[in-house]
OpenMM code with the backbone's topology and positions (N, CA, C; nanometers):
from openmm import Vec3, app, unit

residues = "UNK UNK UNK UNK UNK UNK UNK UNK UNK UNK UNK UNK UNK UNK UNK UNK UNK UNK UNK UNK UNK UNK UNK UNK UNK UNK UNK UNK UNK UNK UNK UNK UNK UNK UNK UNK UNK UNK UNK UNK UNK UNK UNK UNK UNK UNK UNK UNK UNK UNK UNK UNK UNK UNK UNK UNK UNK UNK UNK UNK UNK UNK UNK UNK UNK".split()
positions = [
    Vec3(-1.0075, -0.9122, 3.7050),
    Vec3(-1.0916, -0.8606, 3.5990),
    Vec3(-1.0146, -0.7611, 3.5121),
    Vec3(-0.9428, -0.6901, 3.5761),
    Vec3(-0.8606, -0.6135, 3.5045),
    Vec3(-0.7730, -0.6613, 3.3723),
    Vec3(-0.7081, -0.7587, 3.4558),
    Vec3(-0.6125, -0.8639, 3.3214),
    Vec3(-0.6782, -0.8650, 3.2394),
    Vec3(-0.7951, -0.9441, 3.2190),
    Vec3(-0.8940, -0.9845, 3.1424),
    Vec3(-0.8817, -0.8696, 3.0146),
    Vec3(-0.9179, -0.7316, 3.0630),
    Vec3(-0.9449, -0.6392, 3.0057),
    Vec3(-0.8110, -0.5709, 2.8722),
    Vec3(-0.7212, -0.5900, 2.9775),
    Vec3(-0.5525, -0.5787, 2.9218),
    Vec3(-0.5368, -0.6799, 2.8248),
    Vec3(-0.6119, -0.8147, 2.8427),
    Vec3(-0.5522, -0.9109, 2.7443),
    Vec3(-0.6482, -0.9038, 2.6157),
    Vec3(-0.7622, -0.8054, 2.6390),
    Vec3(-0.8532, -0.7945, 2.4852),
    Vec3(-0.7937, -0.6660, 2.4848),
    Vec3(-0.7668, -0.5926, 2.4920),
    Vec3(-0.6947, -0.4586, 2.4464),
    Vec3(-0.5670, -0.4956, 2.3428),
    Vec3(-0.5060, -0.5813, 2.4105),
    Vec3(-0.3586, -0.6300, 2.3565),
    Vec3(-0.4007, -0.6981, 2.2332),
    Vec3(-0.5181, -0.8166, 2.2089),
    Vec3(-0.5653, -0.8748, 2.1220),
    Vec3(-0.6141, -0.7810, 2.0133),
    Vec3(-0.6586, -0.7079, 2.0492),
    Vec3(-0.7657, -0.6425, 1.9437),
    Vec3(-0.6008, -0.5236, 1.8918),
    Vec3(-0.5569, -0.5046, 1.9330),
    Vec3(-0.4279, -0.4419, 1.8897),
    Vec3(-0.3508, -0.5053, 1.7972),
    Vec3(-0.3256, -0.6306, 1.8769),
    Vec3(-0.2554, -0.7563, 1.7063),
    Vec3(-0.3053, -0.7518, 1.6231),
    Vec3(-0.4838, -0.7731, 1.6216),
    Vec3(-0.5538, -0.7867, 1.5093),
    Vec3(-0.5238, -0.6407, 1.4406),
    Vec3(-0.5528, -0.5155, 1.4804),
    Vec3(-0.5330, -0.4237, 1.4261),
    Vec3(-0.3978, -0.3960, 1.3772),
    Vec3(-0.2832, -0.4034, 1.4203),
    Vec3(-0.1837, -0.4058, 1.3370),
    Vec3(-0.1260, -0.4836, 1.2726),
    Vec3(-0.2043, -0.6057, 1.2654),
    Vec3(-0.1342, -0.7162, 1.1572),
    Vec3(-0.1507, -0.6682, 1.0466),
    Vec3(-0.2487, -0.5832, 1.0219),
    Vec3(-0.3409, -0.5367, 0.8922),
    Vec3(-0.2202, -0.4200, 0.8677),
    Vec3(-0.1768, -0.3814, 0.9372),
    Vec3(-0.0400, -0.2209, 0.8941),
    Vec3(0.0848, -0.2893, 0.8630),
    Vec3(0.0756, -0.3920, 0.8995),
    Vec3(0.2161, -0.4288, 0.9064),
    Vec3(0.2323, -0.5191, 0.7889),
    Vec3(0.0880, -0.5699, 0.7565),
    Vec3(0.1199, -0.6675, 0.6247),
    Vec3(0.1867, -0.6002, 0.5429),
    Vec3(0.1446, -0.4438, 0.4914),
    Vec3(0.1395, -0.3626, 0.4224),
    Vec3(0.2764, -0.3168, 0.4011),
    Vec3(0.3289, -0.3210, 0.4989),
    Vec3(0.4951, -0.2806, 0.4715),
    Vec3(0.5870, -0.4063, 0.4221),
    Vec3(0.4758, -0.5118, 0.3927),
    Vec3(0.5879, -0.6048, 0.3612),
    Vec3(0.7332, -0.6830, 0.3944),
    Vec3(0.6891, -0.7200, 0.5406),
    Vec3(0.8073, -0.7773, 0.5776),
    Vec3(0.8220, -0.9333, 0.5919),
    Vec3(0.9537, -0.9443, 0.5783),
    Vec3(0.9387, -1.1240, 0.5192),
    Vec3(0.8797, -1.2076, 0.6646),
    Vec3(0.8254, -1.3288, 0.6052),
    Vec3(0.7156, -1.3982, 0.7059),
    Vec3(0.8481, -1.4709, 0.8018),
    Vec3(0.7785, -1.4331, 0.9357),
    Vec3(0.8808, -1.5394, 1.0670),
    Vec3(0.7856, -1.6571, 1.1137),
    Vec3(0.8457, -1.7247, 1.1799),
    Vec3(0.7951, -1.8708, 1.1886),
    Vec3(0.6699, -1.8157, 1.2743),
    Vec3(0.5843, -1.8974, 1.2845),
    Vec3(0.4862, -1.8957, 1.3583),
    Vec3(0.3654, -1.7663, 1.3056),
    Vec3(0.3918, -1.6900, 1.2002),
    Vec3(0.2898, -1.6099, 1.0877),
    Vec3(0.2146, -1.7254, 1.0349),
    Vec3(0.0811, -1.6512, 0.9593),
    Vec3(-0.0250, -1.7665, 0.9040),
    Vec3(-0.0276, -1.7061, 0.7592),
    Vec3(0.0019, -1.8094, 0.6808),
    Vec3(0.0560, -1.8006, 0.4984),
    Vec3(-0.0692, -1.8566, 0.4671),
    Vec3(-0.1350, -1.8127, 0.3694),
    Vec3(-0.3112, -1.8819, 0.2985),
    Vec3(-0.2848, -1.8554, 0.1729),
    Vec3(-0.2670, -1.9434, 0.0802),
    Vec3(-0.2029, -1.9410, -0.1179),
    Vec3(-0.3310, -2.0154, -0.1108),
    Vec3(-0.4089, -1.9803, -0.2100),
    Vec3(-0.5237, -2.0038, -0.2842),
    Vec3(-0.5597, -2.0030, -0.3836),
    Vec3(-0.5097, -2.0119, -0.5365),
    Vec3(-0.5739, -1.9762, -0.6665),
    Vec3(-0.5895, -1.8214, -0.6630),
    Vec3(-0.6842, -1.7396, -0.6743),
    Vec3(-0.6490, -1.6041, -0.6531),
    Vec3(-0.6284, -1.5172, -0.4580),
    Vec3(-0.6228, -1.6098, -0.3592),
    Vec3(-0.6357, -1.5523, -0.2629),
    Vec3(-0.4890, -1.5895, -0.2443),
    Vec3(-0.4247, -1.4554, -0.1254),
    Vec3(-0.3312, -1.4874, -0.0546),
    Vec3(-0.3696, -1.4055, 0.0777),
    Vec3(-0.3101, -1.4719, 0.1565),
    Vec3(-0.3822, -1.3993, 0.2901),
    Vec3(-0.2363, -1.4512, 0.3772),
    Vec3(-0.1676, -1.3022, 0.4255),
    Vec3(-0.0334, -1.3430, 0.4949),
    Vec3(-0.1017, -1.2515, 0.6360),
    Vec3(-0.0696, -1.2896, 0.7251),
    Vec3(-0.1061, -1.2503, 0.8904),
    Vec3(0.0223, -1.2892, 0.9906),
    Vec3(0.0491, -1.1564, 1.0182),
    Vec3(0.2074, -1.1282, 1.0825),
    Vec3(0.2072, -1.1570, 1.2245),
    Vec3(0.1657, -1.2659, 1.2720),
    Vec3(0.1225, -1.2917, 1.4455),
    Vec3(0.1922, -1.2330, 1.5288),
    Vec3(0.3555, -1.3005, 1.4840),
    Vec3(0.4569, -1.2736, 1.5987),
    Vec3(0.4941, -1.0829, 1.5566),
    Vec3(0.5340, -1.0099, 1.4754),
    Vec3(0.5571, -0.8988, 1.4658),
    Vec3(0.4275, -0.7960, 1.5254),
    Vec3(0.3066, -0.8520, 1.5318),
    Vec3(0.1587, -0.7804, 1.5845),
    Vec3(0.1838, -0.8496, 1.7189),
    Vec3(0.2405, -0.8859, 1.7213),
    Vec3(0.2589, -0.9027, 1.9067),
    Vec3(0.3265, -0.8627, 1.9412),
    Vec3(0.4551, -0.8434, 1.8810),
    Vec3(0.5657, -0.7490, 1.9290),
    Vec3(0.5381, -0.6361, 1.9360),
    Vec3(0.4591, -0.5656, 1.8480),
    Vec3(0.4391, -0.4699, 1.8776),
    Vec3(0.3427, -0.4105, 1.9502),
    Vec3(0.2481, -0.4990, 1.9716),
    Vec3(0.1174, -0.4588, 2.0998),
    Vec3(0.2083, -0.4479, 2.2086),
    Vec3(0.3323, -0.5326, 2.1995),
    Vec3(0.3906, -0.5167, 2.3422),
    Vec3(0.4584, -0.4485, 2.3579),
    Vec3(0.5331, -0.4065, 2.2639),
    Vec3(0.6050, -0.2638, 2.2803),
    Vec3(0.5413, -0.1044, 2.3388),
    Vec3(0.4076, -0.1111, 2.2848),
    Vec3(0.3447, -0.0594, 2.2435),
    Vec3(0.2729, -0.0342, 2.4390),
    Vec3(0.2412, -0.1335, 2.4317),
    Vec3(0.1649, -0.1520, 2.5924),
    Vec3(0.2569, -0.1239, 2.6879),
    Vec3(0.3969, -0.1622, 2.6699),
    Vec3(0.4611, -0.0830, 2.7248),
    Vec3(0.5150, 0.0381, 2.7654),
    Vec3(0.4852, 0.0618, 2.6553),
    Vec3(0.5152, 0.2403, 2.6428),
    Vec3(0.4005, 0.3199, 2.7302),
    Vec3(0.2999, 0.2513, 2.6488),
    Vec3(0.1727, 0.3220, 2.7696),
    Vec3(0.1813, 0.3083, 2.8747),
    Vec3(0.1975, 0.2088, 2.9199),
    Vec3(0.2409, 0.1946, 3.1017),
    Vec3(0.3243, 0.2713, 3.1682),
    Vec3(0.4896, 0.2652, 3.0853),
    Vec3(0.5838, 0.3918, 3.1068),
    Vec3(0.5185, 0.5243, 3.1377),
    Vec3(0.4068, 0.5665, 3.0421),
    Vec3(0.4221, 0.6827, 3.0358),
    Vec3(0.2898, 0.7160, 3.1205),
    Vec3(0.1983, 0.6644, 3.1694),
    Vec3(0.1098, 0.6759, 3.2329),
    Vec3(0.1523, 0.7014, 3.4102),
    Vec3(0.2667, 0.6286, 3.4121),
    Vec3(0.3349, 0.6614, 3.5925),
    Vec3(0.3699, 0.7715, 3.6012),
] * unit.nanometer
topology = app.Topology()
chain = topology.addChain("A")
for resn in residues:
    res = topology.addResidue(resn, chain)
    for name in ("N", "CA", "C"):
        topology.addAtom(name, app.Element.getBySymbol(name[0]), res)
């Protein structure tokens, strides 16, 4: 049950920093989601919001022992 809990923490973390990270503008890596639309563009940084939940989750773990 625990996992469970760790793996929506981690999720809801991607989602939340895909949104910071769009913002700094960094060029798209494979496996990001690109949406060109007439006036919409919608870029979502998957793999960099995962890297960093995991960095991130790591650190907390480090520092919690």
């Amino acid at each position: 049950m625990r996992y469970l809990i760790y793996l929506g923490i981690f999720l809801v973390g991607a989602l939340v920093l895909s949104q910071a990270i769009a913002m700094i503008d960094l060029d798209p890596l494979p496996g990001d989601i690109l949406y060109d639309h007439e006036n919409w563009h919608i870029h979502i940084p998957v793999i960099y919001s995962l890297g960093t939940a995991t960095v991130l989750g790591i650190a907390i773990m480090f520092f919690r022992r």
